[in-house]
Backbone as CSV, one residue per row, in Angstrom:
resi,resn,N_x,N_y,N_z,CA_x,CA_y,CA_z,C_x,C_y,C_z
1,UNK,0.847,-1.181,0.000,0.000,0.000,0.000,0.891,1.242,0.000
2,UNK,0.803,2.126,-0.698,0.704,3.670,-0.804,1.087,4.391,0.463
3,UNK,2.208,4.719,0.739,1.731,5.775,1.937,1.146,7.129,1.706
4,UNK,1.115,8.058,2.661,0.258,9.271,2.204,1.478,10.441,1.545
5,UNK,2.527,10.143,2.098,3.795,11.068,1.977,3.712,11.159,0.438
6,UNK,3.934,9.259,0.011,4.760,9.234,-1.314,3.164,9.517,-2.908
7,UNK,1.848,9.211,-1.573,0.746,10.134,-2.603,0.398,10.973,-2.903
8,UNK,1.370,11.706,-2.153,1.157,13.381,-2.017,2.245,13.766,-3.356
9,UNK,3.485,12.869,-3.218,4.734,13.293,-3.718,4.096,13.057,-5.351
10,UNK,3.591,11.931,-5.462,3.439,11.510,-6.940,1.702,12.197,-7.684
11,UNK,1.079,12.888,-6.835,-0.399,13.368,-7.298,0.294,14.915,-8.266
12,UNK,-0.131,14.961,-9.179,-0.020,15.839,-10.049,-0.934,16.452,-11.092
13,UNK,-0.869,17.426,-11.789,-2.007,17.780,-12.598,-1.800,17.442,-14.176
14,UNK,-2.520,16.661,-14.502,-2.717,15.821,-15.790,-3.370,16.940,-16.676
15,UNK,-2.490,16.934,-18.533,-2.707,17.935,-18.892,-2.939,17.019,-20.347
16,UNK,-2.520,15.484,-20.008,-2.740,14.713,-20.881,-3.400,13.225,-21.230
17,UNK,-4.218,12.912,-21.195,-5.082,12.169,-21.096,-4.926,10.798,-22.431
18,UNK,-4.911,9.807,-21.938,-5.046,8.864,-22.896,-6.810,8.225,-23.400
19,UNK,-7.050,7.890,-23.993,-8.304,7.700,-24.671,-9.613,6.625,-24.453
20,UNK,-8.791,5.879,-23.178,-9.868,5.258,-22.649,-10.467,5.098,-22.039
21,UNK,-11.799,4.456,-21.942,-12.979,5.273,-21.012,-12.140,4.640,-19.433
22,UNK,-12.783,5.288,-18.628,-12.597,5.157,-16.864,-13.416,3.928,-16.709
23,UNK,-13.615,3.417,-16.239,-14.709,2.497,-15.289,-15.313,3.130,-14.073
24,UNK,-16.431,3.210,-14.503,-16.955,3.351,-12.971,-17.051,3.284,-11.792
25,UNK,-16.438,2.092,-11.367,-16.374,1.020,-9.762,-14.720,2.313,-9.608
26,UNK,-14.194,3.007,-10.518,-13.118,3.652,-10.293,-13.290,5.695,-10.080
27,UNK,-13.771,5.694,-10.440,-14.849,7.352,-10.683,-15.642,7.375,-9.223
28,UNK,-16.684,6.087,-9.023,-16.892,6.029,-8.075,-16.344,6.428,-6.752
29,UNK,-15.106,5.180,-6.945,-14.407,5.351,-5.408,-13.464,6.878,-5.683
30,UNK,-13.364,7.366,-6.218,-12.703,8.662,-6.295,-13.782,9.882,-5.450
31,UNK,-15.366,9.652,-5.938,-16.416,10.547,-5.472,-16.556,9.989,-3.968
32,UNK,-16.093,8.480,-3.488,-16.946,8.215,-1.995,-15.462,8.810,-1.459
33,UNK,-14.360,9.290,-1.663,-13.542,9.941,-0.836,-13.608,11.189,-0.444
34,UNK,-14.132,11.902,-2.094,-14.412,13.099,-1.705,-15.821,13.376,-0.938
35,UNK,-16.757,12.065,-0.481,-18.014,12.351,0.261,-17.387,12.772,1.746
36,UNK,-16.398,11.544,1.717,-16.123,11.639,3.224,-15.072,13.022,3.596
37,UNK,-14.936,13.872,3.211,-14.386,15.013,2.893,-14.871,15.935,4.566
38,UNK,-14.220,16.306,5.313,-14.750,16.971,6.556,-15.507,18.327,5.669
39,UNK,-16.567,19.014,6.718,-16.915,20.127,6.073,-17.608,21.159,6.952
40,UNK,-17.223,22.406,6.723,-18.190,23.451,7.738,-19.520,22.860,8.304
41,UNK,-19.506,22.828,9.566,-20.660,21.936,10.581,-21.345,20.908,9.531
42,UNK,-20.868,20.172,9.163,-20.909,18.761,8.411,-21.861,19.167,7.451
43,UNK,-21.779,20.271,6.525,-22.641,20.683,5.514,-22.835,20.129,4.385
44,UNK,-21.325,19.265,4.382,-21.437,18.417,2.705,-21.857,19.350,1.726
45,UNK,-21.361,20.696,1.027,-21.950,21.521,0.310,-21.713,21.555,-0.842
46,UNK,-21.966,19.924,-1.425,-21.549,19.780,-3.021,-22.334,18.500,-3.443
47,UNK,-22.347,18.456,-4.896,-22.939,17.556,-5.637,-22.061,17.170,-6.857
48,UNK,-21.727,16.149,-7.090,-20.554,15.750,-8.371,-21.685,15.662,-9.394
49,UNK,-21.433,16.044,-10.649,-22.059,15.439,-11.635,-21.186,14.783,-13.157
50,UNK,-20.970,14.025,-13.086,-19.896,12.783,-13.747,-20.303,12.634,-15.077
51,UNK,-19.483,13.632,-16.497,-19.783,13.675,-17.515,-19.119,12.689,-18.315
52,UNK,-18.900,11.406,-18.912,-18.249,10.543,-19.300,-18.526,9.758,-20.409
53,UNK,-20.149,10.455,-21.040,-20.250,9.711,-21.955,-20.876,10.768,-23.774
54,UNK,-20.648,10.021,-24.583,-20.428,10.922,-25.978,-22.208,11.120,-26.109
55,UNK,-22.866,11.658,-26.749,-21.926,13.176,-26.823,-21.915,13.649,-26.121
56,UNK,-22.767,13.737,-24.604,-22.779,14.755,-23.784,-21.008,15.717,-23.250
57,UNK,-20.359,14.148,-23.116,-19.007,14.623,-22.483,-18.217,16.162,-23.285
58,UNK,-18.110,15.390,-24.704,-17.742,16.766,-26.023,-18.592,17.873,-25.952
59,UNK,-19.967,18.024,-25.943,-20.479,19.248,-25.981,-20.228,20.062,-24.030
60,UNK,-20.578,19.291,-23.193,-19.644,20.256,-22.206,-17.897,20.210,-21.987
61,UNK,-17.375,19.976,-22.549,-15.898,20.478,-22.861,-15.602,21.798,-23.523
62,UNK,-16.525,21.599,-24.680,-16.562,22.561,-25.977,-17.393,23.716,-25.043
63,UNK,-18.353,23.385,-24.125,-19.319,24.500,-23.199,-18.497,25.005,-22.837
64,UNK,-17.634,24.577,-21.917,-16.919,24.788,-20.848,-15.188,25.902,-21.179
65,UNK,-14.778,25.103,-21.881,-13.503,25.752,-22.388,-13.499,26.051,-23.423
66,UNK,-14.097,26.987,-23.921,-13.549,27.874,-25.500,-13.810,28.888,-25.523
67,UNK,-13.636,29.988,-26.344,-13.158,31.209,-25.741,-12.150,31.748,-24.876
68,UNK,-12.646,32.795,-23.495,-11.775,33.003,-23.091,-11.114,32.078,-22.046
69,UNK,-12.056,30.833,-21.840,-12.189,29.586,-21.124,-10.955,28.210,-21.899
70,UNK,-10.072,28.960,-23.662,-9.813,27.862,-23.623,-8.241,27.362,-23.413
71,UNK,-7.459,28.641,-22.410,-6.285,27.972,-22.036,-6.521,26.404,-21.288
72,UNK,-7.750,26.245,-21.012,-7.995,24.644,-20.711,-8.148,23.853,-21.407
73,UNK,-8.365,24.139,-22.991,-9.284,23.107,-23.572,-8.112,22.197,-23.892
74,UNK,-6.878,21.386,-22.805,-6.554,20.387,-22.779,-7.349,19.393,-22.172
75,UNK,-8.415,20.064,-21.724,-9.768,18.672,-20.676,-10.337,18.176,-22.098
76,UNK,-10.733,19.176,-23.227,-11.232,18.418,-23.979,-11.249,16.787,-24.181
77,UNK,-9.594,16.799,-23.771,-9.571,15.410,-24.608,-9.511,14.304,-23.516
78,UNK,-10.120,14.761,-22.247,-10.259,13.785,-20.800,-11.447,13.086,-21.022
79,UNK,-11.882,11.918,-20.962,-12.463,10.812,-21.079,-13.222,11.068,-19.881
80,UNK,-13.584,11.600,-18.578,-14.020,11.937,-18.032,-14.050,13.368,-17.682
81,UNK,-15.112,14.388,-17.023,-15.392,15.579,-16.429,-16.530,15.761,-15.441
82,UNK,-15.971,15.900,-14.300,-16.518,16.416,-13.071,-16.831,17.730,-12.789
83,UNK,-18.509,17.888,-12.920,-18.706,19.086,-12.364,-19.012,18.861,-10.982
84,UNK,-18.432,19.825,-10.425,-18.906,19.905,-8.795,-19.982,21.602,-8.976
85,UNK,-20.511,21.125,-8.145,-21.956,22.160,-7.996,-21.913,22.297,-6.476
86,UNK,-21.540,23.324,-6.369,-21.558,24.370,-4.509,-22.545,23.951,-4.223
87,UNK,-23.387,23.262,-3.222,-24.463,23.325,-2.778,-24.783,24.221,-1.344
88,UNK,-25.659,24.606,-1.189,-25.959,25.483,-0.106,-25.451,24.434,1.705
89,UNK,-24.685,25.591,2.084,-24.461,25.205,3.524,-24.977,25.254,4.551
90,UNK,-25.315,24.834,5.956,-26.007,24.547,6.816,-25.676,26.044,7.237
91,UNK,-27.262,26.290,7.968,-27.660,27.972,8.290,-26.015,27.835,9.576
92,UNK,-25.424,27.336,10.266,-24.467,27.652,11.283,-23.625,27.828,10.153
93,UNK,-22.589,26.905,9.461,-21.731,27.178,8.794,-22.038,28.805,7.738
94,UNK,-23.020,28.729,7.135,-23.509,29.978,6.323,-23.012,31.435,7.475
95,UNK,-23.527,31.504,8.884,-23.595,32.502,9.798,-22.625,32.657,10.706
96,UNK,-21.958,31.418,10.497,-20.574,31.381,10.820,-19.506,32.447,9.825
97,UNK,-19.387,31.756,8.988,-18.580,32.582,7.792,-19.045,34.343,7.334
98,UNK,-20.471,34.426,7.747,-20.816,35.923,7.413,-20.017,36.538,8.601
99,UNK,-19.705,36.268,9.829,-18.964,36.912,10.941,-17.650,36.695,10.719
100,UNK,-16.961,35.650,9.930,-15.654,35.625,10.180,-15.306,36.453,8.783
101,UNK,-16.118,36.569,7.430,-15.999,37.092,6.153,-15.390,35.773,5.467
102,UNK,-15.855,34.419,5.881,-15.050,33.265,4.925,-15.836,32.473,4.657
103,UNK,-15.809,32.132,3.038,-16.747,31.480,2.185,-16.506,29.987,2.761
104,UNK,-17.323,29.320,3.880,-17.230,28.071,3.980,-16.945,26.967,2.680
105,UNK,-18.270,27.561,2.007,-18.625,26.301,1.391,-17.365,26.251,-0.032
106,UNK,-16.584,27.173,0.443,-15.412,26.694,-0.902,-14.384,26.153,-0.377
107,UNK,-13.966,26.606,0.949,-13.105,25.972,1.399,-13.557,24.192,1.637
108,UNK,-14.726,23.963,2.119,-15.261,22.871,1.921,-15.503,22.367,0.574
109,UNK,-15.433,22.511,-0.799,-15.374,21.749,-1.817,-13.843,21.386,-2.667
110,UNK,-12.999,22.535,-1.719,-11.336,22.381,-1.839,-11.425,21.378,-0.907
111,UNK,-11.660,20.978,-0.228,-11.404,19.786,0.755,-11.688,18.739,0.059
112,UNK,-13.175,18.626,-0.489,-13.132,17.342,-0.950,-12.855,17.054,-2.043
113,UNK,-12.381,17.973,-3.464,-11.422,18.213,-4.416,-10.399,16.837,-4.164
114,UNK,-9.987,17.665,-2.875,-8.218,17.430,-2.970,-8.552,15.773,-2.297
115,UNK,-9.616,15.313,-1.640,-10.043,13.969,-1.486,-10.151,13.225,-3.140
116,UNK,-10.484,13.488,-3.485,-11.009,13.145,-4.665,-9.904,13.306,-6.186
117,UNK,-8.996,14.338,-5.952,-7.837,14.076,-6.689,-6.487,13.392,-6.073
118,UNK,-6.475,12.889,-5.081,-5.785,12.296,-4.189,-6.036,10.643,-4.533
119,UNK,-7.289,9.924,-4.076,-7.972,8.845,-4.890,-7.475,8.843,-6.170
120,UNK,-8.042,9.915,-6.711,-7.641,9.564,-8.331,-5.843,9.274,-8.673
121,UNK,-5.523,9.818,-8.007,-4.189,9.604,-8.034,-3.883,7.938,-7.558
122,UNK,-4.048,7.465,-6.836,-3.805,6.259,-5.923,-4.730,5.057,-6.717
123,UNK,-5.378,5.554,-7.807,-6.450,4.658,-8.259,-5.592,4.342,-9.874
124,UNK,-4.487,4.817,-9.812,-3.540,5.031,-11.128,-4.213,6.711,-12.130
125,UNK,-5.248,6.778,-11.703,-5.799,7.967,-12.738,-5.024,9.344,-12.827
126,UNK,-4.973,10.218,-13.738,-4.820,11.404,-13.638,-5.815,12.521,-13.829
127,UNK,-5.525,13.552,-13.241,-6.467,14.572,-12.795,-6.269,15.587,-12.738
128,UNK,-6.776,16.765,-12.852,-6.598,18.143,-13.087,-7.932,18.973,-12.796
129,UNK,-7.738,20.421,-12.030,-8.782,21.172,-11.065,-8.693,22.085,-12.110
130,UNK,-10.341,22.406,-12.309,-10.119,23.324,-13.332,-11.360,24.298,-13.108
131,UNK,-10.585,25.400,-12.663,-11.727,26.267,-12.132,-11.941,27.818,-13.338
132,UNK,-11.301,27.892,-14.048,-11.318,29.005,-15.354,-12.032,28.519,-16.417
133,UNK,-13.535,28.211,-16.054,-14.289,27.496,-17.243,-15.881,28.811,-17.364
134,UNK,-16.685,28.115,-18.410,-17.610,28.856,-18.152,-18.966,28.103,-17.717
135,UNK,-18.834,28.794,-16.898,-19.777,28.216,-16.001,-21.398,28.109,-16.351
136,UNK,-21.808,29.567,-17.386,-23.096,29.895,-17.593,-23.195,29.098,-18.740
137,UNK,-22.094,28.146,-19.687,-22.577,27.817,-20.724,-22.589,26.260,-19.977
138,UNK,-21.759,25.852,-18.961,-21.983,24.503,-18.505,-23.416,24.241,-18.000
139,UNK,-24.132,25.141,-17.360,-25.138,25.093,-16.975,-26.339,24.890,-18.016
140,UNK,-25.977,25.857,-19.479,-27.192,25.567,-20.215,-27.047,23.978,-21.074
141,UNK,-25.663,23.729,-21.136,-25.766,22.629,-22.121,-25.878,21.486,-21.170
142,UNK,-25.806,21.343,-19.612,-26.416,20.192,-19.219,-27.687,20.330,-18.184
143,UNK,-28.444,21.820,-18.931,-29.544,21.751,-18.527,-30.149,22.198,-17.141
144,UNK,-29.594,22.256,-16.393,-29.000,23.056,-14.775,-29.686,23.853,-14.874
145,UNK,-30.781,24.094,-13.243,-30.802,25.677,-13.207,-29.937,26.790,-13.206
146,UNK,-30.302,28.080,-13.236,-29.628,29.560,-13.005,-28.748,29.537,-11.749
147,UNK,-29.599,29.013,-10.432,-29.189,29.142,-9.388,-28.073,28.147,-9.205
148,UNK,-27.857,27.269,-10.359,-26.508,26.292,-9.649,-25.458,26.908,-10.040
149,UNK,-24.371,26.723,-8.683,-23.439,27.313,-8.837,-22.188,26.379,-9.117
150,UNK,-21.295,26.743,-10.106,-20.468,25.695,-10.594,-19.009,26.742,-10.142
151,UNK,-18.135,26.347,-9.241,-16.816,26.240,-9.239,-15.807,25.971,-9.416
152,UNK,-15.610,24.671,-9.597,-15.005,23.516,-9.854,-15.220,22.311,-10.928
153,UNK,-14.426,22.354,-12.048,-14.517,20.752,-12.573,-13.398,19.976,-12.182
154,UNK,-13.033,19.038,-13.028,-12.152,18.109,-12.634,-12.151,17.477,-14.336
155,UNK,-10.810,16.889,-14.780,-10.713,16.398,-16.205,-10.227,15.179,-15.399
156,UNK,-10.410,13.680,-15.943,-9.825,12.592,-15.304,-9.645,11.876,-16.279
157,UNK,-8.817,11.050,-16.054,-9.018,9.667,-17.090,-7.588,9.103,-16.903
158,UNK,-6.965,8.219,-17.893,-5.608,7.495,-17.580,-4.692,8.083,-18.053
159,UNK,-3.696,9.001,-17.514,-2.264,9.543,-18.054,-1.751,9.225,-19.395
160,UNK,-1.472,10.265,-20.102,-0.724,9.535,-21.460,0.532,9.628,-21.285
161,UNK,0.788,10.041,-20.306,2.456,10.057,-19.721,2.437,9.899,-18.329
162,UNK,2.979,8.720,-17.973,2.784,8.454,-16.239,4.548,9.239,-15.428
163,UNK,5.238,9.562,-16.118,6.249,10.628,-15.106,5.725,11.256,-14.269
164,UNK,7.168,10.925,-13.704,6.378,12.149,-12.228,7.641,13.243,-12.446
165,UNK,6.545,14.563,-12.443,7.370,15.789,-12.762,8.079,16.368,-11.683
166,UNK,9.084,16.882,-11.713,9.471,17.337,-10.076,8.882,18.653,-10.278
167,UNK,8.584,18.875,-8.771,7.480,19.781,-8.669,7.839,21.196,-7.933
168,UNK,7.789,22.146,-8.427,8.596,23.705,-8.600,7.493,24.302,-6.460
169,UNK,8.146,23.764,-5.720,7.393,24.094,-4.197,7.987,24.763,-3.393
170,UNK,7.767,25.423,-2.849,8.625,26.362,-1.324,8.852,25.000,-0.829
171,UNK,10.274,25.345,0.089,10.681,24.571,0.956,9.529,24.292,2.446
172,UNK,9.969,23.779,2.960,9.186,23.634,4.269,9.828,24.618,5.107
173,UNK,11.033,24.903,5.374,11.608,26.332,6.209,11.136,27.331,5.684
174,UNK,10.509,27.082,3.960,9.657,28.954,3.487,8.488,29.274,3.707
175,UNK,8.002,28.268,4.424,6.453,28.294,4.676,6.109,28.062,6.186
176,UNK,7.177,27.309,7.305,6.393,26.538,8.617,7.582,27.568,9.689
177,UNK,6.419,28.117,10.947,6.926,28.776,11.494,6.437,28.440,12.719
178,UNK,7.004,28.440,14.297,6.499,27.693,15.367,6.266,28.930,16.222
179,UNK,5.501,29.171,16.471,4.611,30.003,17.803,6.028,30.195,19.014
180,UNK,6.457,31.358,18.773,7.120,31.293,20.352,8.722,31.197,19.931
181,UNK,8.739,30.517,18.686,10.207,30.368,18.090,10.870,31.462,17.947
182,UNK,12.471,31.776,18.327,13.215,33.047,17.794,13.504,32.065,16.403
């Protein structure tokens, strides 16, 4: 088994996708990680919706990234796409965050994101967060009300290059500082 260190070390953002479909029993367990995802007073404030099959998958790609949306349209060619849809948060978490000025429910769908591209990683898949899309055309071409709010997709499917890139990060002395430390 995987430790968490060396899944952290090898999870990366997939910009290239090979051409065959996902399996489900695998998509799946990628979404029950990100269920179990902690969240502002256990609000769970999301809904996946799992685009994977023709044509629907191509016409929200083409929704999603073209125009000024298409420094992404490398998802085009992902065999899978995850919309995540913000769902409304529990009235504490909501009245919580109006006093502190912090959007719970995003920090809660970055949580279960990073559940869910973490899995995908450990499941052999590759994956990529793709939040510079358009949102108002994802909504009309899969039919969605006005009021859903889309933040987040996700492009998945099997690496067309499984390297692991070394990865351009602050050190841990540029970032971790101890309370009390000279």
């Amino acid at each position: 088994m995987i430790s968490f260190s060396e899944l952290c070390r090898l999870r990366q953002s997939c910009r290239r996708f090979k051409t065959d479909p996902v399996e489900r029993v695998l998509i799946d367990r990628c979404l029950d990680a990100a269920r179990l995802a902690p969240s502002a007073c256990n609000s769970q404030p999301w809904s996946f919706l799992v685009v994977d099959q023709e044509p629907w998958r191509s016409r929200l790609a083409d929704a999603a990234f073209s125009g000024i949306y298409s420094m992404n349209k490398f998802a085009k060619d992902a065999p899978v796409l995850i919309v995540v849809l913000t769902e409304r948060s529990r009235y504490m978490a909501r009245l919580g965050g109006q006093f502190r000025g912090v959007q719970y429910s995003l920090i809660d769908i970055g949580i279960a994101g990073a559940h869910l591209d973490l899995a995908a990683c450990e499941a052999g898949l590759g994956s990529c967060w793709l939040g510079w899309l358009n949102a108002r055309a994802v909504r009309k071409v899969l039919c969605l009300p006005k009021a859903s709010r889309i933040d987040l997709m996700f492009a998945l499917g099997y690496p067309a290059d499984s390297r692991v890139r070394v990865k351009g990060r602050k050190s841990l002395a540029e970032i971790r500082r101890y309370a009390g430390a000279e």
